[in-house]
VMD Tcl script that draws the C-alpha trace (Angstrom):
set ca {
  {167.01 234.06 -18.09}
  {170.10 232.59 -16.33}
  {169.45 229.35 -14.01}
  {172.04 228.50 -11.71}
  {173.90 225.43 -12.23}
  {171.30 222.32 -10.51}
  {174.83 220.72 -8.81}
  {175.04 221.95 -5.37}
  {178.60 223.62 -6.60}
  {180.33 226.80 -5.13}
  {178.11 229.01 -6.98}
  {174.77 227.84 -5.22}
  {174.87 227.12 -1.75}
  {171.31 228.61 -0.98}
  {167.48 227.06 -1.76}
  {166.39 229.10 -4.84}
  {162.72 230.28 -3.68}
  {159.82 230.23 -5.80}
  {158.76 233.32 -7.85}
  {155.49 233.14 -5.19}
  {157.83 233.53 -2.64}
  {160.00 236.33 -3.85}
  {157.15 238.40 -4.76}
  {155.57 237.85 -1.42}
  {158.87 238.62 -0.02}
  {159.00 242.42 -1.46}
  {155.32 242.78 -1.11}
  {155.67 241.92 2.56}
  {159.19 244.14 2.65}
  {157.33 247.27 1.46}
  {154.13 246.83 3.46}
  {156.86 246.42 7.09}
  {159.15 249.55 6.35}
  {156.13 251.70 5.13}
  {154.59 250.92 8.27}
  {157.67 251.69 10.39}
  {158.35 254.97 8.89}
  {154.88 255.94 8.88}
  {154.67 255.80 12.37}
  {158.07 257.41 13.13}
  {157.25 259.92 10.48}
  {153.72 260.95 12.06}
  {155.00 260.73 15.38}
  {157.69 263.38 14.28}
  {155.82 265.66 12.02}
  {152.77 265.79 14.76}
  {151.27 269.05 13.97}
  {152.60 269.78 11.42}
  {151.43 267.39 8.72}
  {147.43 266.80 8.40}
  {144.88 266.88 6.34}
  {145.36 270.51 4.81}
  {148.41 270.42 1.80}
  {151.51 271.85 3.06}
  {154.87 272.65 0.46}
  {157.68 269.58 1.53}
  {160.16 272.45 1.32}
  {157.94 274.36 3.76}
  {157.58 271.30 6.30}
  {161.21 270.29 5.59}
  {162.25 274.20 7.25}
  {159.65 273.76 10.00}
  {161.08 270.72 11.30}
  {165.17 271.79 11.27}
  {165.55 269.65 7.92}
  {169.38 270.38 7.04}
  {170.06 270.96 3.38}
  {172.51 268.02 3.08}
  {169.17 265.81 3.77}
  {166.48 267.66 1.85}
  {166.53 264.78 -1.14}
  {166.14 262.09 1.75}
  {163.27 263.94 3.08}
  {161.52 264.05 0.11}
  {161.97 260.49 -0.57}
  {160.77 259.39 2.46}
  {157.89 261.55 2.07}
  {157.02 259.84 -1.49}
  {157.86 256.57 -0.22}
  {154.92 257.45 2.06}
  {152.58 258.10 -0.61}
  {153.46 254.94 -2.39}
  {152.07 252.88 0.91}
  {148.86 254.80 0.89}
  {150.15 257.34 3.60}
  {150.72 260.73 1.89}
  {148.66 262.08 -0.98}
  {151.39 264.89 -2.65}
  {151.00 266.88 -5.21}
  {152.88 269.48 -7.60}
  {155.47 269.37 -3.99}
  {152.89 269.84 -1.54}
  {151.87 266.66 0.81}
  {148.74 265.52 3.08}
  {148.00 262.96 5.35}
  {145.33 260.37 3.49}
  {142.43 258.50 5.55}
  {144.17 255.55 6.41}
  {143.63 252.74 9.09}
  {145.62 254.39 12.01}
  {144.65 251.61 14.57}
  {145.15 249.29 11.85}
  {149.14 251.14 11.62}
  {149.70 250.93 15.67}
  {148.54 247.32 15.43}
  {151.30 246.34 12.64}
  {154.04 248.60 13.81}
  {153.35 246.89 17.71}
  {153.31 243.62 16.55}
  {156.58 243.89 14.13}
  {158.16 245.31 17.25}
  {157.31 241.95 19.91}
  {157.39 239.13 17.01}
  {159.50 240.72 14.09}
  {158.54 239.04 10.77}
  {157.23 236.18 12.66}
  {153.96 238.76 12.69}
  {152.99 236.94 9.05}
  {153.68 233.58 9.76}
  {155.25 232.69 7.00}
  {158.49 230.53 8.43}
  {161.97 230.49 7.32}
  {161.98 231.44 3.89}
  {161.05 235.23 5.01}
  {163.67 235.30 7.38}
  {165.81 234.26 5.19}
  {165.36 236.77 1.90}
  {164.33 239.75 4.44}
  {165.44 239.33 7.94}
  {168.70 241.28 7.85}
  {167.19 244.26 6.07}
  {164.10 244.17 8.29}
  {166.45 244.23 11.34}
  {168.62 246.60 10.12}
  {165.28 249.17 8.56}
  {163.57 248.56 12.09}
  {167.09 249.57 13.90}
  {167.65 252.73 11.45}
  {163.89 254.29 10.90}
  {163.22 255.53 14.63}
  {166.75 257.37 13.88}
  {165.63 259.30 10.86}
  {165.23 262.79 12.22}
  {168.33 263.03 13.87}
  {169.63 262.21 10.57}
  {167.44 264.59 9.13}
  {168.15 267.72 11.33}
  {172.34 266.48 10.90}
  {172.87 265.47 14.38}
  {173.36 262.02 13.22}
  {175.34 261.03 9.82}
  {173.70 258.01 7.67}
  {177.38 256.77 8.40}
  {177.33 256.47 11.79}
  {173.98 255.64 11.76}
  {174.64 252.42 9.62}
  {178.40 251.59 11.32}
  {177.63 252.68 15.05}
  {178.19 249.29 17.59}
  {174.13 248.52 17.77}
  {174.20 248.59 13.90}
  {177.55 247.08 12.39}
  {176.62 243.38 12.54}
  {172.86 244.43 11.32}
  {174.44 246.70 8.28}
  {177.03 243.99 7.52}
  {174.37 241.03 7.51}
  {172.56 242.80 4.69}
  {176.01 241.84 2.48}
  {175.52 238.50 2.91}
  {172.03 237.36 3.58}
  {169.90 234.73 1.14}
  {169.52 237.47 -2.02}
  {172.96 239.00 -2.13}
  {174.59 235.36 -1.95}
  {172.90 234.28 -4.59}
  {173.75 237.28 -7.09}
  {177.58 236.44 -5.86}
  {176.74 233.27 -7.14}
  {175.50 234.25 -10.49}
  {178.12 236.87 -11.49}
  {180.57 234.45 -10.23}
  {179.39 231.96 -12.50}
  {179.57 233.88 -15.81}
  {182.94 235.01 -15.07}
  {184.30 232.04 -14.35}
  {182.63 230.32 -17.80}
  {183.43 233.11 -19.61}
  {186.96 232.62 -18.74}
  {186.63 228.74 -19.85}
  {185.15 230.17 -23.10}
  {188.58 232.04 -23.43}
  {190.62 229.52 -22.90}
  {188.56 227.30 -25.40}
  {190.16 229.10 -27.78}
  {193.58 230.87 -26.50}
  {194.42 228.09 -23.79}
  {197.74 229.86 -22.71}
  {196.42 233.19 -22.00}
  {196.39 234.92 -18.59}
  {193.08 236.48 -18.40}
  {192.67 239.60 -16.47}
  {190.03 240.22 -14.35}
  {189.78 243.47 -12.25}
  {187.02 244.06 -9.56}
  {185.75 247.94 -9.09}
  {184.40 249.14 -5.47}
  {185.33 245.25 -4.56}
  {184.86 246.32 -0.71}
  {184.81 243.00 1.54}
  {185.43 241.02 -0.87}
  {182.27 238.71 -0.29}
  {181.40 238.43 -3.70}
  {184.98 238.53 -4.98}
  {185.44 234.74 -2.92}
  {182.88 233.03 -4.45}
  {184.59 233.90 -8.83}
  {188.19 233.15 -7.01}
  {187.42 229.91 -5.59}
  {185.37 228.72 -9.38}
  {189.31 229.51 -10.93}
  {191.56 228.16 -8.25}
  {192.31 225.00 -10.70}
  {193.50 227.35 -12.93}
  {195.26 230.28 -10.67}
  {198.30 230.33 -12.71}
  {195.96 231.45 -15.60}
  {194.38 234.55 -13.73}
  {195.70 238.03 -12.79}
  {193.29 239.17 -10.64}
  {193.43 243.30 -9.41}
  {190.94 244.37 -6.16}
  {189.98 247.37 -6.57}
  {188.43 250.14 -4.06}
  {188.08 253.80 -3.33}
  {189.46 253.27 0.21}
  {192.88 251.87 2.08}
  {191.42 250.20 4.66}
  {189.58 247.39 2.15}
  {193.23 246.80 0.42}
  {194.42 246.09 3.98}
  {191.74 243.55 4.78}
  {191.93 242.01 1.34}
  {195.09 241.35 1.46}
  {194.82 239.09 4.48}
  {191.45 237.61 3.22}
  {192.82 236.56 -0.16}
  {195.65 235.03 0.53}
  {194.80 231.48 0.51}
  {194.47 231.85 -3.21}
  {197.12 230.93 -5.11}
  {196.49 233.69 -8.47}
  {198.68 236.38 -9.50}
  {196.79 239.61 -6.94}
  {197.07 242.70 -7.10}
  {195.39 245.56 -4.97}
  {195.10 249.55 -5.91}
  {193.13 252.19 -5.26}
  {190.54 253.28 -7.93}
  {188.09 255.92 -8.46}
  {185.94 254.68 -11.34}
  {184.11 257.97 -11.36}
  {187.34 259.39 -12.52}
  {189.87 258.81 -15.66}
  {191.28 255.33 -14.66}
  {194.61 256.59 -16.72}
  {194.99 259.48 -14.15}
  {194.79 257.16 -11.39}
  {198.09 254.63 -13.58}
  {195.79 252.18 -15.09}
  {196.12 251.45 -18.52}
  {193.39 251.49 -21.31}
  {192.12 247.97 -22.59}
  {194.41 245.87 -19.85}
  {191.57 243.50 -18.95}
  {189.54 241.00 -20.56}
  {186.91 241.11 -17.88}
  {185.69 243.66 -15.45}
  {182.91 243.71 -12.96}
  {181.00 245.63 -10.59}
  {178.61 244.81 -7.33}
  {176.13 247.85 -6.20}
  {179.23 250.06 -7.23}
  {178.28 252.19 -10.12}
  {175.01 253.71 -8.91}
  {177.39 256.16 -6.42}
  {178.68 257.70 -8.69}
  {177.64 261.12 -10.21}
  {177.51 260.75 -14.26}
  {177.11 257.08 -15.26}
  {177.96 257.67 -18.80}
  {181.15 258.57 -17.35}
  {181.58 256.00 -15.01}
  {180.20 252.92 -17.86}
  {182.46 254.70 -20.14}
  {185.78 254.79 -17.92}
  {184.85 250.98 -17.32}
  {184.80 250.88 -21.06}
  {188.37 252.35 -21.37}
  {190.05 249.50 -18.56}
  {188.68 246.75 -20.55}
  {190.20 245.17 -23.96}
  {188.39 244.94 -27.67}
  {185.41 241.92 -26.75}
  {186.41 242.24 -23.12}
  {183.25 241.53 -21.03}
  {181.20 243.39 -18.35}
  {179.03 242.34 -15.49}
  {177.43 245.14 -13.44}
  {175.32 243.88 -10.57}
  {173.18 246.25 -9.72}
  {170.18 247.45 -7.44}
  {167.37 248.08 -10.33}
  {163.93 249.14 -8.42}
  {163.20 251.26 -6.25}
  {163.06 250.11 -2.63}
  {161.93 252.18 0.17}
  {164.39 249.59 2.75}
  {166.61 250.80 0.80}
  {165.88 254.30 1.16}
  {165.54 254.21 4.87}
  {168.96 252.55 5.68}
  {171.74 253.39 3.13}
  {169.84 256.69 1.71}
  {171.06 258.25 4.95}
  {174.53 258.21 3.47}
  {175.81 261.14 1.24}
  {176.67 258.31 -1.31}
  {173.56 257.24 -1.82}
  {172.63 261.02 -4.19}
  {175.70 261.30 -5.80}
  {173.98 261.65 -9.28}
  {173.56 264.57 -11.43}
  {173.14 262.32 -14.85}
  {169.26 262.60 -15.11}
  {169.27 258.84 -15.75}
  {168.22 257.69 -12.06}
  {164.55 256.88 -10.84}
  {163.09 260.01 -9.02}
  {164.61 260.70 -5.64}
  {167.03 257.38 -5.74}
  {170.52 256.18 -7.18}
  {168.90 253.56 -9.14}
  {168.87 253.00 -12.48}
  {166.63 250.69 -14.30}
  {167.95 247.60 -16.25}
  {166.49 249.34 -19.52}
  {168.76 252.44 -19.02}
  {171.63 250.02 -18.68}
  {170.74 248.57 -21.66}
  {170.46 251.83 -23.96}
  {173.72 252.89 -22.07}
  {175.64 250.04 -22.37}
  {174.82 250.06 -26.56}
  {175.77 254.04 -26.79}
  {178.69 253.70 -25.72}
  {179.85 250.98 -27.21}
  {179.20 247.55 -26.13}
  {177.28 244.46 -27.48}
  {175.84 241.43 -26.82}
  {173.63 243.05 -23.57}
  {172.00 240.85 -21.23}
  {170.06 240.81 -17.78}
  {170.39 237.81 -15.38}
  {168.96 237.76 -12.18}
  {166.96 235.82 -9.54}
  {166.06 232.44 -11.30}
  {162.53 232.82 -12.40}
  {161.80 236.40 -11.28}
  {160.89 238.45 -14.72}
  {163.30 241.38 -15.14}
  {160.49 243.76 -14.65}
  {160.22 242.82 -10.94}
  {163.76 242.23 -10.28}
  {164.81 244.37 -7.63}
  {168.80 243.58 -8.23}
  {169.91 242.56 -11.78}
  {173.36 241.67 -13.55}
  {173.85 243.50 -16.48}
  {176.41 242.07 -19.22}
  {177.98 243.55 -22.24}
  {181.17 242.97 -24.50}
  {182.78 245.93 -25.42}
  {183.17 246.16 -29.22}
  {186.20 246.13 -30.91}
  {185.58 249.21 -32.95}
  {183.82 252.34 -31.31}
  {183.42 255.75 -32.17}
  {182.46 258.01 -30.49}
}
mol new
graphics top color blue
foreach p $ca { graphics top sphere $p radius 0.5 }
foreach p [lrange $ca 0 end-1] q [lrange $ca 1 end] { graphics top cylinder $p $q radius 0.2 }
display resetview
């Protein structure tokens, strides 16, 4: 597995936590946000939901669930049973025995001393606070969303939650995966180079959004700017306008368009194999048909061009309670997704990556975490020069 460079260099300005830590850090992650939607959950469904099996589809009608917000239902329903809440079955659901003084205790003690409640000091804060704030902001929400008199969009963006949502972008975890994509990008470029020093390498960024991740790969090639063509990329106008004032301090050719990469990338005036390296940050899972989408990202890139897909790659119910409430979020019809979520696992990369027509297929992530229990990952792959398909 991947270790960040040891210099304290652009591409690691955070502590790297211990594997001990980590894991404690997603064990303690589940434990808050199961606790927290429990109690909303109960609260809401009081009456409703006991001890006696009822369908989900059944409860879902009983309680106003809108159709637009049946999948979200039912995955905050299983996320239930995962904690030890819900027993379900063949679609029908019951409450379990559980501690329920035990729950008010937790879910009043997250609510006067936050994550402070385990004691654990700054390293918690640090890999969980903004999605804790942000989970304990959204949850109480959830059937407004549910019953569509809220959208997961306003929800997420409204003034109480903007700085919460945003902070999630650039807490301890997603800085460090900036860090490690930008590092194999920018010595994968110097591995070009090695051997065609004169060539402008072309680099284009899908879904590149705010740009936080795009920063840290720019400012690793500024020495060599006059060697990179670099090409933002996003589904929406208003990230080209902000990119274009963020990025230009940097001194590479730049170039900004629109891009659907769920879509031909020829329709939309790209043309095929135009870049040497392309790459991707919690992009690809909203999108319907990832064999499409990996296989349009195939198309932009040149014969033994390179891609890096960082990627959410287990299930998380934090997840689930804060950006499941957008429409994004179950875009797929592929089949290829975990139950009930967007994610894909860093094994169906893999096999998808090799089908349709890459090679050379790795997974980086967190220094020291096993890929198994890595809940983002960065998948690589170099597109071979022959495919058929």
């Amino acid at each position: 597995m991947l270790q960040i460079s040891e210099s304290k260099s652009i591409f690691q300005r955070e502590e790297l936590y211990s594997y001990e830590q980590f894991s404690e850090t997603l064990s303690i992650r589940k434990k808050t946000t199961g606790a927290l939607l429990a109690k909303t959950m109960f609260t809401w469904l009081s009456g409703q939901i006991s001890s006696i099996p009822v369908q989900i589809s059944t409860l879902a009608e009983r309680v106003n669930v809108v159709k637009s917000q049946e999948k979200l239902f039912t995955a905050l329903l299983l996320s239930l049973k995962e904690e030890g809440y819900l027993h379900e079955e063949a679609g029908f659901v019951k409450k379990t025995s559980f501690d329920e003084i035990k729950l008010d205790k937790l879910v009043n003690d997250l609510g006067r001393k936050g994550l402070a409640t385990y004691g654990k000091g700054d390293w918690l804060t640090n890999t969980y606070g903004p999605f804790f704030e942000l989970a304990q902001s959204c949850i109480p929400k959830l059937p407004e969303v549910l019953r569509g008199e809220m959208s997961g969009v306003q929800l997420l963006f409204s003034p109480d939650n903007y700085s919460r949502t945003m902070a999630t972008y650039t807490n301890h975890v997603p800085e460090v995966y900036y860090g490690l994509i930008a590092e194999q990008i920018v010595d994968k470029c110097h591995k070009i180079w090695a051997l065609r020093p004169e060539h402008k390498i072309r680099i284009l960024e899908i879904g590149a959004g705010s740009g936080y991740g795009t920063i840290r790969m720019l400012e690793g090639l500024q020495e060599h700017s006059d060697k990179v063509h670099f090409c933002f990329t996003d589904i929406g106008n208003s990230f080209l306008r902000r990119a274009k004032r963020t990025f230009k301090q940097f001194d590479c050719e730049l170039e900004f368009r629109l891009l659907d990469i769920s879509k031909d990338s020829t329709e939309q005036g790209f043309a095929k194999e135009s870049f040497d390296i392309v790459f991707a940050t919690n992009v690809l899972h909203a999108t319907p048909d990832l064999r499409v989408t990996v296989g349009n990202v195939r198309d932009l890139l040149a014969p033994e061009g390179s891609v890096y897909i960082n990627e959410i790659a287990t299930e998380s119910i934090t997840n689930t309670v804060t950006y499941g409430t957008t429409p994004g979020w179950w875009l797929s019809t592929d089949g290829l997704r975990i139950p009930y979520t967007p994610v894909a696992s860093t094994t169906t990369f893999r096999n998808l990556l090799a089908e349709i027509g890459f090679k050379d297929i790795e997974v980086f992530g967190y220094p020291g975490i096993p890929e198994s229990e890595l809940p983002q990952a960065i998948i690589q792959g170099v597109k071979k020069s022959i495919h058929h398909e």
